[in-house]
C-alpha positions in Angstrom: 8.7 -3.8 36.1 11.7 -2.4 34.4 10.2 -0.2 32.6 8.2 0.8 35.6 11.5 1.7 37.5 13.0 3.7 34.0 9.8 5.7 33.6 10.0 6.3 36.9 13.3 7.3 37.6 12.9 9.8 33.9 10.2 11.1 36.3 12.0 12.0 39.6 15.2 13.8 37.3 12.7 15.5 35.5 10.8 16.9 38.5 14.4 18.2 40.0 15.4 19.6 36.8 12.1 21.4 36.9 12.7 22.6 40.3 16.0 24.2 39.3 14.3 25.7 36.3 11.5 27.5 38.6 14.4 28.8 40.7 15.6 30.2 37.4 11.9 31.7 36.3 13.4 30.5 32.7 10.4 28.3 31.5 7.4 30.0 32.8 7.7 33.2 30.3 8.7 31.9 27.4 5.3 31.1 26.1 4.2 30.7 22.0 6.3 30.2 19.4 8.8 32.2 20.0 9.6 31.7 23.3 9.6 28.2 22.3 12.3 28.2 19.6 14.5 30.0 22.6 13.8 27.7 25.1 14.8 25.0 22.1 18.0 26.9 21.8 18.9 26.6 26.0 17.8 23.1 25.7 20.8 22.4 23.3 23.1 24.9 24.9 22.7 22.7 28.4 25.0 20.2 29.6 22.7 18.9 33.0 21.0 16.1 33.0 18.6 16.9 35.2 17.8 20.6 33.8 17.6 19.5 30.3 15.3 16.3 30.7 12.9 19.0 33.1 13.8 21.2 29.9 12.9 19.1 27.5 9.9 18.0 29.2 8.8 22.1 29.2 9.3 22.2 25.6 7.2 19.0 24.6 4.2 20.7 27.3 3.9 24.0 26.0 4.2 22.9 22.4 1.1 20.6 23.1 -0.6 24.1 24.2 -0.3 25.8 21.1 -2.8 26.0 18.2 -2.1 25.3 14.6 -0.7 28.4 14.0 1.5 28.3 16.4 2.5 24.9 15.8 3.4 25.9 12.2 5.4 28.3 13.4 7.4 26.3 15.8 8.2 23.7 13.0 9.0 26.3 10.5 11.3 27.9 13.1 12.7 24.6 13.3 13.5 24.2 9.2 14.6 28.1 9.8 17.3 28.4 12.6 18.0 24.5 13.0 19.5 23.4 10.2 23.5 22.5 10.4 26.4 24.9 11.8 27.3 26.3 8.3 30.9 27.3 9.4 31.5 23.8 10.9 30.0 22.3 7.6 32.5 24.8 5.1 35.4 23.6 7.0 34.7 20.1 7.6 34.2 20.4 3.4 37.3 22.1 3.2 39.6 19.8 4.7 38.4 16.8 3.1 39.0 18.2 -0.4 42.5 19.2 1.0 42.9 14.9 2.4 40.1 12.8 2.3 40.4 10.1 4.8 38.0 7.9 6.8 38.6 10.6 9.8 37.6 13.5 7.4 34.5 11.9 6.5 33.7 11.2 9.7 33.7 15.0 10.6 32.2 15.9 7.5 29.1 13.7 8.3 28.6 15.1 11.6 29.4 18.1 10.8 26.4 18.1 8.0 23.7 17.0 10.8 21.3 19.6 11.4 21.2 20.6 14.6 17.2 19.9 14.7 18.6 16.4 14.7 19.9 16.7 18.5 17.2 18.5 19.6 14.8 15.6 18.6 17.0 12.9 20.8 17.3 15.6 23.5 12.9 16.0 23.3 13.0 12.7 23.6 15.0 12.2 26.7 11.8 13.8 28.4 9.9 11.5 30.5 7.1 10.3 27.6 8.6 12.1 24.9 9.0 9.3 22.0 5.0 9.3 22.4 4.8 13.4 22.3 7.2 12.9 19.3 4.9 10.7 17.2 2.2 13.2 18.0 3.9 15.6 17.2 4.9 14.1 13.8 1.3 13.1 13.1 0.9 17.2 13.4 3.7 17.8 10.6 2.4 15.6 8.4 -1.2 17.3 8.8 0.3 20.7 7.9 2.5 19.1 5.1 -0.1 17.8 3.1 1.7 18.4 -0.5 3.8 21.5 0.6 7.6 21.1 0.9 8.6 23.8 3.1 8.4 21.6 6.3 9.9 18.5 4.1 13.5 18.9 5.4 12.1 18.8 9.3 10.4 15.8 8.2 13.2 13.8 6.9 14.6 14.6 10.0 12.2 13.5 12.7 11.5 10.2 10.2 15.0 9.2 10.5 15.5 9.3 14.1 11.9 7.8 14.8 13.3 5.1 12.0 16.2 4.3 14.5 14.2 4.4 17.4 11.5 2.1 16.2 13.3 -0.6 14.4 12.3 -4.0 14.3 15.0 -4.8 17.1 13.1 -2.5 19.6 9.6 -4.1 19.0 7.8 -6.3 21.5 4.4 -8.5 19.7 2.3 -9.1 22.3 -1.0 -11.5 21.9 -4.1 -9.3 22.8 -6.6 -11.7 24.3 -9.7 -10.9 26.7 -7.1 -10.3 29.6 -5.6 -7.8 28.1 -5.9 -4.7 30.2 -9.1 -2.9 29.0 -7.4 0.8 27.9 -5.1 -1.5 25.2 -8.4 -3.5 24.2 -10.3 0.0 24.2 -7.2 1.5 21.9 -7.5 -1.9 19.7 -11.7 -0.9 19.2 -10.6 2.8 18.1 -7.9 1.8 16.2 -9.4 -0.2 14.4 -9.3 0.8 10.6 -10.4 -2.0 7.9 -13.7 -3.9 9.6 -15.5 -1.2 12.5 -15.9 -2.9 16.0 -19.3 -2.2 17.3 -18.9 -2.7 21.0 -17.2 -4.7 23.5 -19.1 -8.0 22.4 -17.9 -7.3 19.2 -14.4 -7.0 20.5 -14.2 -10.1 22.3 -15.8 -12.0 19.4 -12.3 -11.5 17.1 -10.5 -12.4 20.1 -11.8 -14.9 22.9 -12.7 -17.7 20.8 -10.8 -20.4 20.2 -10.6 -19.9 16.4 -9.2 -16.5 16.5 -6.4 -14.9 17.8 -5.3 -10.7 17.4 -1.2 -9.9 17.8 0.4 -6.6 18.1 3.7 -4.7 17.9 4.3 -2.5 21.2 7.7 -0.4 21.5 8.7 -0.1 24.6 8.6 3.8 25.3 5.2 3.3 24.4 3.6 0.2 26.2 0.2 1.0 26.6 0.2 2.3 22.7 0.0 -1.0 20.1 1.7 0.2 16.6 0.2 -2.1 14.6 -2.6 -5.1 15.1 -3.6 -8.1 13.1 -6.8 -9.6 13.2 -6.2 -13.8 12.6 -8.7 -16.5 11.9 -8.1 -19.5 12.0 -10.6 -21.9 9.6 -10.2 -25.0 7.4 -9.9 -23.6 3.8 -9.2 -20.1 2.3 -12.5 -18.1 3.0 -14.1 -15.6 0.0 -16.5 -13.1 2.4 -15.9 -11.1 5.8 -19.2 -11.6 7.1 -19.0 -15.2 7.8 -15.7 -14.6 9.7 -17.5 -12.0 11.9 -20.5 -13.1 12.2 -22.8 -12.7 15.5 -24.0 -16.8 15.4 -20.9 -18.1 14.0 -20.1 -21.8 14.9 -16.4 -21.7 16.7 -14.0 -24.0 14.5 -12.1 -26.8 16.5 -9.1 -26.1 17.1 -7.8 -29.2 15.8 -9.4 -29.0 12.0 -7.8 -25.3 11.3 -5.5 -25.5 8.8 -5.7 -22.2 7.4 -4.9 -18.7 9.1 -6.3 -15.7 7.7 -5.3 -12.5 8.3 -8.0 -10.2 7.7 -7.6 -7.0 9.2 -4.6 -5.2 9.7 -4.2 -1.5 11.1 -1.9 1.1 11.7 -2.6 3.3 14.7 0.2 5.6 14.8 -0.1 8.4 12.0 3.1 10.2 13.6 4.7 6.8 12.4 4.2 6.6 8.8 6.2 5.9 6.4 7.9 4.0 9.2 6.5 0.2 8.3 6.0 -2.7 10.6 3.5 -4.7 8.7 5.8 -6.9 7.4 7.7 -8.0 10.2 4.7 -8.4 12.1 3.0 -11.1 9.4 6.0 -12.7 9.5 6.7 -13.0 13.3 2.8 -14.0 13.6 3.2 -16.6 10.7 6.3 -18.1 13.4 4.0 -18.0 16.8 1.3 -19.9 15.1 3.1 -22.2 13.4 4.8 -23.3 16.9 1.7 -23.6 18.3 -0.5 -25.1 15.9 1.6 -27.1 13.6 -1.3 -28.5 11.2 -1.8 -25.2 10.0 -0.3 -25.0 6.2 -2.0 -22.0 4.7 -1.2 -18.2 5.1 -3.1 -16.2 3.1 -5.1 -12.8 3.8 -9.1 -11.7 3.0 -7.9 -8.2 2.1 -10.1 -4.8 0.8 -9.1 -3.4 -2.3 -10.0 0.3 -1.2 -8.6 2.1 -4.4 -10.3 -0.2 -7.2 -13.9 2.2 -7.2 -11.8 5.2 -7.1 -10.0 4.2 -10.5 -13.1 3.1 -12.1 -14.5 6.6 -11.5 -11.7 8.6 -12.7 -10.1 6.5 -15.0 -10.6 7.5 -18.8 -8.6 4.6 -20.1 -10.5 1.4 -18.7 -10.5 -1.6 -20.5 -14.1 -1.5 -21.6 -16.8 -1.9 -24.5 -19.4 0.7 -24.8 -21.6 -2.2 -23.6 -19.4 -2.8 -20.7 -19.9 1.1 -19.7 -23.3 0.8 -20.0 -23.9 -2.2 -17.9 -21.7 -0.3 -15.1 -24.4 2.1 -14.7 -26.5 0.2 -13.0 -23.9 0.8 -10.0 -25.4 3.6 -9.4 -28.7 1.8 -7.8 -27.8 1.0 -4.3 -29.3 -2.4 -4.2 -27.4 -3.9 -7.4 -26.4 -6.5 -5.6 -29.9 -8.0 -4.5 -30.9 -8.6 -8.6 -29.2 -11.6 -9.6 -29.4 -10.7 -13.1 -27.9 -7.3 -12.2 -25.0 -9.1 -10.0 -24.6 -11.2 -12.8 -23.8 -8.6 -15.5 -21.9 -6.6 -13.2 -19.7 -9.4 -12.3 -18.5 -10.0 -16.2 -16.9 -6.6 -15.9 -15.9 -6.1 -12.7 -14.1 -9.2 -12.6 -11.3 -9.2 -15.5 -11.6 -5.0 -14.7 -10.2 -5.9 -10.9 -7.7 -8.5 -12.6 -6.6 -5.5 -15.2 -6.7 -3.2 -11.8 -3.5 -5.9 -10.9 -2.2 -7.1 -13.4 -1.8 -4.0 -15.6 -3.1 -0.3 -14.4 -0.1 1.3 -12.9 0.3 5.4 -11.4 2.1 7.5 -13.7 5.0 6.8 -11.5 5.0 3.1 -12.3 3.6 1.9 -9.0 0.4 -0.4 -8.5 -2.6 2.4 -7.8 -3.7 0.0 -4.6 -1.8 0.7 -1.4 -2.9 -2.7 0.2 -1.8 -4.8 -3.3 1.4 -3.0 -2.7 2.0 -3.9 0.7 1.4 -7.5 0.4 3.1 -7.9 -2.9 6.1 -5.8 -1.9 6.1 -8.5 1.4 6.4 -11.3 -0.9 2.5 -12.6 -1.6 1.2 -13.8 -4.5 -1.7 -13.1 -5.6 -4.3 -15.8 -5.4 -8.2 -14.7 -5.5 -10.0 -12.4 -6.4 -14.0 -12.8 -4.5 -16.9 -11.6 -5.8 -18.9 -10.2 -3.7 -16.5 -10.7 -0.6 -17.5 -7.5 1.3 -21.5 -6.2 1.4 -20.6 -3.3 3.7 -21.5 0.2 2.8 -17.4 0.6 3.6 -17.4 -2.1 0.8 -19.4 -1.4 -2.0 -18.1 2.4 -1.9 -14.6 1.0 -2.0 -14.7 -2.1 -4.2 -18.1 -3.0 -5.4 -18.0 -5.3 -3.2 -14.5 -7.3 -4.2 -12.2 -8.5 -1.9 -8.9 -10.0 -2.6 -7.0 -13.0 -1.1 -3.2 -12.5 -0.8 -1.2 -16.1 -0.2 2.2 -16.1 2.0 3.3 -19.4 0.8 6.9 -19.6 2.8 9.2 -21.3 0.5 8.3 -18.7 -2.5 8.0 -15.2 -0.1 11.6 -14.0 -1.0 11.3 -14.8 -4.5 8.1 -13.2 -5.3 9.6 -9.8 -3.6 12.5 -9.8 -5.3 10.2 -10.1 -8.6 7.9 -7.6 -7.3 10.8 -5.0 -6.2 13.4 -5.2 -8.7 11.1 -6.0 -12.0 7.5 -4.5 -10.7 5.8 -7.9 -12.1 2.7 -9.3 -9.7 3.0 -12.9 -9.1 -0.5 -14.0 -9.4 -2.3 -17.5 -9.5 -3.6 -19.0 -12.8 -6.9 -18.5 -11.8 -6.4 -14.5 -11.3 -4.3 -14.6 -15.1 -7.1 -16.5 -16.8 -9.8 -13.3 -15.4 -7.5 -11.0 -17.7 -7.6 -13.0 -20.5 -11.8 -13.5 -20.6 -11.2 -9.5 -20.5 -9.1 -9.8 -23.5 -11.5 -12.1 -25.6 -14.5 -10.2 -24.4 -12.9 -7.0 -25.6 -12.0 -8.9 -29.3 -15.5 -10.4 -29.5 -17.3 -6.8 -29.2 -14.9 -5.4 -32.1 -15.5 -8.2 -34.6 -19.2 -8.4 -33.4 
């Protein structure tokens, strides 16, 4: 209801400001581009409240009427004429050389802030504007891709959408089958890891009794979720997807889970990247199911390992025999997996090569090649199982041959095994993961003395 009566209230100022701005004819001509940047420029000049939310509101519409080309524009008139008030900055740099002091460094700060920066908090004044923002991010990003002439405007909207969607701000909300139906639509799109079919599908992951589905909302945005997890709750740490989702699955009693398992988690802002969430909301869903179901001892994920294939392919420097290369040919039938013998082979060097893929392969930057191992390492996890097989989706077999990957929260050890992970790169990883990397290693020493 409160935010009923804000949104609201954003609504009625906004409709007088734009009342006063018809009076003026000052919105209606200043169409592409152009006219946008100038209408940017009254925006900050303005000192109404009224006016500039109806303003702001003007700019965010007619910017979501341009095409690509014109959006460019926009943002590179943005980087252009919006950066910070170079006289102000000389002279705020000027007197702090002269006497620094906590007041000069004050000045000097806001003095360096480009004005971009104030146009971004006074966009999102607008009645809906943090959502136009995010869209409007997810278009820079697009148009980035690699280029860094739009970087600047980037680091700028990132920090403010930073701010503004900090943990503090963040509501996690249980999505159940009384969920209004546009957020349960929203959580079928969204979805990114495991495709929902359908409605039935839908209600499957969340109605039973044995599962459960949280997400972050913000509360500018509260019909948009952030960020969803997927739960299920079983008795032990499970090596495949399709049981989990399976059609004629036999609903656990609530009273023998033990385990929860997060197995799909997906980010449905792209206007917020960058910006992560994940973290806090594993940890604040660890808390609410723990209250409520206090048997449950194990946290641990049934995650996709979406950049292992990739490597393989392009990789020239793979751990691997000349036998071992040729037995990874037979990937290219289709239906490997249906000959045991095949599956068999294949699974001698996929195996230690997925534990190598962890334990060992690196960017030329230093950082792990998967983004998913980074995630859950960098939130503390360790490592625990790798599953053969875990994942007979097409999705699956293009991504990972099939492997899945089991990531374990254990509590007690979470901020030790990030600090490892952050300050010394190392991936904690179970004995059972370790001993897969060395089988590669005597494989590997067998061929050259055989």
């Amino acid at each position: 209801m409160a935010n009923a009566f804000f949104s609201d209230l954003l609504a009625t100022i906004s409709e007088r400001g734009r009342t006063l701005l018809r009076r003026g004819d000052s919105a209606d001509t200043r169409r592409g581009a152009d006219g946008l940047i100038e209408l940017c420029d009254a925006l900050l000049s303005g000192r109404g409240e009224a006016s500039g939310t109806a303003m702001a509101r003007e700019v965010l519409d007619i910017y979501r009427g341009l095409d690509a080309a014109g959006r460019r524009a926009f943002f590179e008139g943005l980087v252009r004429d919006f950066g910070p008030d170079r006289e102000r900055l000389s002279r705020a740099i000027e007197e702090w050389r002269a006497q620094p002091s906590d007041e000069d460094a004050s000045s000097l700060h806001f003095a360096s802030e480009p004005r971009r920066q104030e146009l971004i908090r006074r966009l999102n004044r607008a009645p809906g504007g943090t959502g136009d923002l995010v869209s409007m991010r997810a278009d820079l990003l697009g148009m980035m891709n690699g280029h860094t002439d739009l970087a600047a405007l980037d680091r700028d909207v990132s920090h403010l959408l930073s701010s503004w969607f900090n943990r503090g701000f963040l509501v996690l909300r249980r999505i159940d089958w009384s969920t209004p139906a546009n957020i349960l639509e929203k959580i079928i799109r969204y979805e990114a890891v495991h495709e929902i079919s359908d409605w039935d599908d839908l209600r499957r992951r969340i109605d039973p009794v044995d599962r459960r589905c949280y997400a972050f909302f913000h509360p500018a945005m509260v019909d948009e979720p952030l960020i969803f997890v997927e739960v299920a709750l079983t008795e032990t740490i499970p090596g495949a997807i399709a049981p989990l989702l399976a059609v004629d699955r036999r609903h656990l009693p609530i009273e023998k889970a033990r385990t929860a398992v997060f197995y799909s988690i997906s980010n449905t802002q792209r206007g917020l990247g960058g910006i992560s969430f994940g973290s806090f909301l594993i940890k604040q869903v660890v808390e609410e199911l723990r209250r409520e179901l206090p048997k449950l001892d194990t946290f641990v994920t049934l995650s996709p390992v979406p950049g292992f294939m990739p490597w393989v392919k392009q990789d020239k420097d793979l751990p691997l025999s000349d036998e071992d290369r040729e037995v990874l040919k037979r990937l290219d039938d289709p239906k490997w997996f249906e000959s045991p013998e095949t599956a068999a082979l294949l699974r001698g060097v996929l195996e230690p090569l997925a534990a190598h893929y962890f334990l060992k392969a690196r960017t030329p930057k230093g950082r792990l090649i998967d983004s998913v191992a980074r995630f859950h390492l960098g939130n503390g996890a360790r490592l625990e199982r790798i599953n053969w097989l875990g994942d007979l989706s097409p999705k699956g077999m293009r991504e990972s041959s099939g492997i899945m990957v089991n990531y374990l929260y254990r509590l007690d050890d979470i901020e030790k095994n990030h600090e490892v992970y952050a300050n010394d790169g190392e991936v904690v990883a179970s004995s059972a993961v370790k001993k897969l990397l060395k089988s590669e290693g005597r494989r590997l020493l067998d061929m050259r003395l055989s």
